[in-house]
C-alpha positions in Angstrom: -45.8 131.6 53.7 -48.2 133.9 51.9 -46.8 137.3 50.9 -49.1 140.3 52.6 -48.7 143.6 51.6 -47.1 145.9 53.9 -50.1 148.7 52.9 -52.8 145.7 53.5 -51.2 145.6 57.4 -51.3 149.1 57.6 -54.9 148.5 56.6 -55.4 146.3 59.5 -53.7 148.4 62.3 -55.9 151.6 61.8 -57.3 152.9 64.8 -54.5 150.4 66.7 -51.7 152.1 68.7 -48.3 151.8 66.5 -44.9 153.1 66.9 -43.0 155.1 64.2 -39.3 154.9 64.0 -37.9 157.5 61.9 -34.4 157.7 59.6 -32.9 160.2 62.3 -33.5 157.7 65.2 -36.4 159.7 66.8 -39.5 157.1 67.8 -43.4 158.5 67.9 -45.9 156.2 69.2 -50.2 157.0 68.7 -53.3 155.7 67.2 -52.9 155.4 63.6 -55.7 157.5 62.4 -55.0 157.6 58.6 -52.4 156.1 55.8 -51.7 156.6 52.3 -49.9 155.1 49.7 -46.4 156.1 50.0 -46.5 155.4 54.0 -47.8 158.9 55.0 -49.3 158.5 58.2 -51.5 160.7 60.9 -50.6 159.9 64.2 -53.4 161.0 67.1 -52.9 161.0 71.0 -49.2 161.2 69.7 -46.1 161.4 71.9 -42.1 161.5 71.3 -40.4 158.4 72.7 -37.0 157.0 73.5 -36.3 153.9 72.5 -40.1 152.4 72.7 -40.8 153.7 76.4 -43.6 155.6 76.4 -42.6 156.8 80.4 -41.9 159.2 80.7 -42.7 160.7 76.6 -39.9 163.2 75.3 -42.8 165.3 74.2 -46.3 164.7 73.7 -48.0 165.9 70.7 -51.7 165.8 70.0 -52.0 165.0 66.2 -48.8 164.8 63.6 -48.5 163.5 60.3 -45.5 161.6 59.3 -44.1 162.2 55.9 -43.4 158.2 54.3 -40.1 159.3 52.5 -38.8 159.5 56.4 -40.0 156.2 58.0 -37.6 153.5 58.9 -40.3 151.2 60.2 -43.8 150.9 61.9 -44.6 148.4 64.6 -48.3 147.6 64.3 -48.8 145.2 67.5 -47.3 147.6 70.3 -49.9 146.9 72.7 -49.1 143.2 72.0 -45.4 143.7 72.3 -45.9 145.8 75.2 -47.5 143.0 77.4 -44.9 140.5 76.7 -42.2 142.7 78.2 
């Protein structure tokens, strides 16, 4: 299988709704507006969530920037996943 860069699939999911899991457990879930090298993201139409439910949001936020050093992991096909549960 062909190795793909995990920046070249962040690449593909701007302007796609993603969810960001954090070191500390906590889970925010927006359009990924903007990206950079060491996994800094902005985050619009951005909301808190608990373990990938987005209803009710812990808190909604309208833009945030994620520092890189503090993601876990990003799911780029939440809309995808979302309709298969």
């Amino acid at each position: 299988m062909r190795d793909v860069a995990p920046l070249r699939m962040l690449g593909k999911a701007l302007n796609n709704r993603v969810l960001v899991k954090l070191k500390d457990g906590s889970e925010y879930v927006g359009i990924l507006e903007r990206y950079d090298s060491t996994m800094n993201v902005i985050l619009t139409d951005a909301m808190e969530v608990s373990e990938g439910k987005m209803d009710p949001p812990i808190a909604k936020f309208g833009k945030i920037m994620i520092r890189g050093s503090n993601v876990l992991y990003i799911v780029l096909d939440l809309d995808k996943m979302m309709m298969q549960s």
